[in-house]
N, C-alpha and C positions, 0 to 999 in steps of 0.2 A: 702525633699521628693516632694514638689509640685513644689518645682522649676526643680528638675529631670525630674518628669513627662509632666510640660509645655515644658521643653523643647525638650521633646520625642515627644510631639503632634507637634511640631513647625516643627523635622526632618521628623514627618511623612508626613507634610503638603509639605512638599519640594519633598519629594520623590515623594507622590503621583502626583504633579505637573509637574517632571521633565517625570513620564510617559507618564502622560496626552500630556506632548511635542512629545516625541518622539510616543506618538501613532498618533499624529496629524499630525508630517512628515511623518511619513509611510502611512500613508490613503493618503496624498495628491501626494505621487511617483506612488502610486498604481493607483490613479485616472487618474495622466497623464497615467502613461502605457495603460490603458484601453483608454483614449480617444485617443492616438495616433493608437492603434489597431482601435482602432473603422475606424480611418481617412484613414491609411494604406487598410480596408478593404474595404471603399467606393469607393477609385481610383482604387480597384481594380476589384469590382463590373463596374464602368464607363468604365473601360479597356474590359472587357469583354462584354460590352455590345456593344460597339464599334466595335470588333472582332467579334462580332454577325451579326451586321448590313454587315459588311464589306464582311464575311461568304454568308448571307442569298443574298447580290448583286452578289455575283460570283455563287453563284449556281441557280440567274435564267438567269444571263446570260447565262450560260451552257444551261440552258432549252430552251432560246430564241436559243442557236443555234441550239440545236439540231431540235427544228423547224423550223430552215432558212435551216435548212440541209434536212428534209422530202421538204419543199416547192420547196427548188431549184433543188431538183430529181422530183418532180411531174410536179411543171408549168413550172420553168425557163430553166431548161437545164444548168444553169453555171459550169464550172469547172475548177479546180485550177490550175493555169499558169505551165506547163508544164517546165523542165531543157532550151530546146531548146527556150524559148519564154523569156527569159532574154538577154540584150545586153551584154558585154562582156566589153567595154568601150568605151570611147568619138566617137573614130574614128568609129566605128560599129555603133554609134548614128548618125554621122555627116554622112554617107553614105546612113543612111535612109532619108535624106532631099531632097527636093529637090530645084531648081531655083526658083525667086518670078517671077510672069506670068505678061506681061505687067498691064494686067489688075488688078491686087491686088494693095488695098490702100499704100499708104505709111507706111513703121512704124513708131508705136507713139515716139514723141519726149517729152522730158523735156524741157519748158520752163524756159529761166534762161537770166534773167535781166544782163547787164553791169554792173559794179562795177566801177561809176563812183565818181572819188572824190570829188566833189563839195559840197561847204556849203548848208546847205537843209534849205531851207528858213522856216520857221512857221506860218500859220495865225495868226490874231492880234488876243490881247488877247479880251475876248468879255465876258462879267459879265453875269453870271446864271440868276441874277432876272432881268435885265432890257434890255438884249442882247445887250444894246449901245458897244461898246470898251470902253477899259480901259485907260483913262488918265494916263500919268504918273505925277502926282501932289504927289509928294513926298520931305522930304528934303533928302532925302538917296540919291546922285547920282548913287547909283551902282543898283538902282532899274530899271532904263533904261535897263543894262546889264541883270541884273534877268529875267527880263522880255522876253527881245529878246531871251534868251535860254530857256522860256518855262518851261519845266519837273522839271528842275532844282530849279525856281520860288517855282514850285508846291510840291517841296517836303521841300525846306526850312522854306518855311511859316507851313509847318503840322509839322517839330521838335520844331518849336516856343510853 
């Protein structure tokens, strides 16, 4: 009998356990759904605030014109280019021009250097802290070379 009953409390212990699990997954699917609503709701609140801003810009620009529209009936006089006040194409443009008068400048030009291919020679190389030039007291012979091409010098010595 007591070993019956220990072993009832031991199935009850499991059972009661295996709830406890399964109550603990469900609280915790329930918790994401809420949190992703929650997330869901907040882009959606930002979305519409957005829409708001975007709303409240277009209707005072509306306002703004409708006051460029009282001003320009009252002080300006403008009015809106008429069918007949559009050119039609190039040649209807080209026929509104006319000759340049002796007296107008010249038109402006592009300046544009030769493309000559000659070797571009380099100033010597000349040291940051003492400005003397750079001997080339090296045993590298190819340091001559390095040097003579400059940029090249300067970028090998900085992968060192």
């Amino acid at each position: 009998m007591i070993a019956a009953g220990s072993r009832l409390r031991q199935l009850g212990w499991i059972v009661t356990l295996a709830i406890c699990a399964a109550l603990f997954v469900a609280l915790t699917f329930k918790v994401n759904s809420v949190r992703s609503e929650v997330r869901l709701a907040e882009r959606r609140i930002i979305a519409l605030q957005r829409e708001k801003v975007l709303l409240e810009t277009e209707f005072e620009t509306r306002a703004s014109q409708k006051q460029l529209a009282e001003w320009n009936a009252v002080d300006f006089g403008y009015q809106a280019p008429g069918a007949d006040q559009y050119i039609a194409g190039e040649r209807q443009l080209a026929e509104l021009g006319e000759p340049r008068a002796l007296t107008a400048p010249s038109p402006i030009r592009v300046a544009r250097a030769e493309d000559d291919q000659r070797e571009m020679q380099l100033p010597a190389m000349v040291s940051p802290l003492t400005g003397k030039p750079v001997t080339q007291q090296a045993e590298d012979p190819s340091l001559a070379e390095r040097l003579a091409s400059g940029g090249d010098f300067l970028a090998e010595s900085a992968r060192r």
